[in-house]
N, C-alpha and C positions, 0 to 999 in steps of 0.2 A: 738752460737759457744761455748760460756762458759757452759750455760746446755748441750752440749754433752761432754763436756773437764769433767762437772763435773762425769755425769752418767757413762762414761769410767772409772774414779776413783772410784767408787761407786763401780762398778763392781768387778775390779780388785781388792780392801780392801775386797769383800765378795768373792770371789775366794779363796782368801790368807787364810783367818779366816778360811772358812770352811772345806779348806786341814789341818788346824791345828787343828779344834774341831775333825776330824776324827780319829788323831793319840793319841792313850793314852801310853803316855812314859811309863807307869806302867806296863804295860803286856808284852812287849819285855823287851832284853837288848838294849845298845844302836848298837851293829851290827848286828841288825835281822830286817828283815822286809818282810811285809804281802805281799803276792803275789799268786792271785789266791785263797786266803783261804789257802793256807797255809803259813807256818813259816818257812823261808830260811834263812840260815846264810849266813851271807856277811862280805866279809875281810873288806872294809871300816872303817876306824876308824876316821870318821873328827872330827876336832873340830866348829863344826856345825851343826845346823840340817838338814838331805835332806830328804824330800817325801820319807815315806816308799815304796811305788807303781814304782817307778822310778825301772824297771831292769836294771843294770848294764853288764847285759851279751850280751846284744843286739848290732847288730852294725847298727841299724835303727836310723838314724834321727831324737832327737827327740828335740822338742820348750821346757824348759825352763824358769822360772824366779827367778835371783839372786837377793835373797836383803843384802844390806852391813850392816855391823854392826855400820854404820854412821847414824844418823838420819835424814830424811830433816828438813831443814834449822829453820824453821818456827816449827815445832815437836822438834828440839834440843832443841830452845829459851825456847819454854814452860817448858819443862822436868828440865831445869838447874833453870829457876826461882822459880820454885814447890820445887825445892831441897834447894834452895838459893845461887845458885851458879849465876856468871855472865857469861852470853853469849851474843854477839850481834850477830844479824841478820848476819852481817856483815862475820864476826868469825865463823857463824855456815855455810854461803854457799859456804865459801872459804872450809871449813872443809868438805862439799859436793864432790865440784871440786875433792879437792886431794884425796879422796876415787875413783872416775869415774879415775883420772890419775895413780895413785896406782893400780887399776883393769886391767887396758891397760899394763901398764909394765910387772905386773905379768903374765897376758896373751900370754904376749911373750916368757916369760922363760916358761909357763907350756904347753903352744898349740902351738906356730910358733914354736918354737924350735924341737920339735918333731912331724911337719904337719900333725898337728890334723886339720881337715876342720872342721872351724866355721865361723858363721854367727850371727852377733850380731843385733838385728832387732829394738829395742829402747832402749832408755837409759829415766829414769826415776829420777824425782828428786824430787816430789812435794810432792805426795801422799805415796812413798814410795823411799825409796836409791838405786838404781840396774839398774839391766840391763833386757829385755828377750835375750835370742840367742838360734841361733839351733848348736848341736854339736851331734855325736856317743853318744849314750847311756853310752857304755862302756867306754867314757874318761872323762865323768863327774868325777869319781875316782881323774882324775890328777888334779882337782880344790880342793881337801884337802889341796893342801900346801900353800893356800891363807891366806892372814891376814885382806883383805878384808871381805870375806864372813860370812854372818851371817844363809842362809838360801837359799835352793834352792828345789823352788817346778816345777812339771809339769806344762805347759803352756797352759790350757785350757778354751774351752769353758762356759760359767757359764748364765744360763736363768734363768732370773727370771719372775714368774709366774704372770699374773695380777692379784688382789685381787679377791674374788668370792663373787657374791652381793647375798644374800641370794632373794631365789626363789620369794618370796613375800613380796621385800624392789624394786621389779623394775620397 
């Protein structure tokens, strides 16, 4: 059970990374993004990063993953002792919690209030701070006014291939 709990994480950390090695901040501004090979301006102006790939114009359904700009609990610890700061365990999963309570509140004023249909399908806390959930394409937009969010990619599949034994090592 814990080698699947782990490989799940495994997965989603190389998910994450490789939607980011994809994106080179350097060749857009921050309100453009690639779509289809081409270069589209989008009014978006968060103060976070989202998946260049994500349309905004769509009103399809789509899966989602938010990570907060909190750390998990056990990643804060390390991060403040490398710096020489103090954090307990303790300190850093409460600081967890209220980021997940903080996301729920603001959810309220940004999507119930204005019945945006969403779907929040896990909440995450070990391997990384977030949520996934499905919502309209086009009201990912109203998630800019958050103070939680750090980063919000598409929510996909990710295979990884089994190593290849060279023809004549078999």
């Amino acid at each position: 059970m814990n080698m699947m709990r782990l490989y799940k994480g495994t997965i989603l950390v190389v998910a994450i990374l490789s939607s980011i090695f994809k994106w080179n901040e350097n060749t857009l501004n921050k309100n453009q993004f690639i779509n289809e090979g081409k270069v589209v301006k989008e009014t978006m102006s968060a103060s976070f990063y989202v998946d260049p790939t994500i349309d905004f114009s769509s009103e399809k359904i789509i899966s989602i993953i938010i990570e907060f700009k909190i750390k998990p609990a056990k990643i804060a610890v390390q991060d403040a002792e490398a710096e020489g700061k103090q954090l307990t365990l303790e300190e850093a999963t409460k600081n967890v919690e209220e980021s997940h309570e903080m996301f729920q509140k603001e959810l309220k004023t940004l999507l119930d209030d204005h019945q945006v249909p969403y779907t929040i399908r896990r909440t995450y806390k070990t391997v990384l701070n977030g949520v996934s959930m499905e919502l309209p394409a086009k009201e990912i937009k109203r998630l800019q006014q958050s103070t939680v969010i750090e980063k919000i990619y598409p929510n996909r599949k990710v295979h990884l291939f089994p190593s290849i034994t060279p023809f004549n090592q078999m």
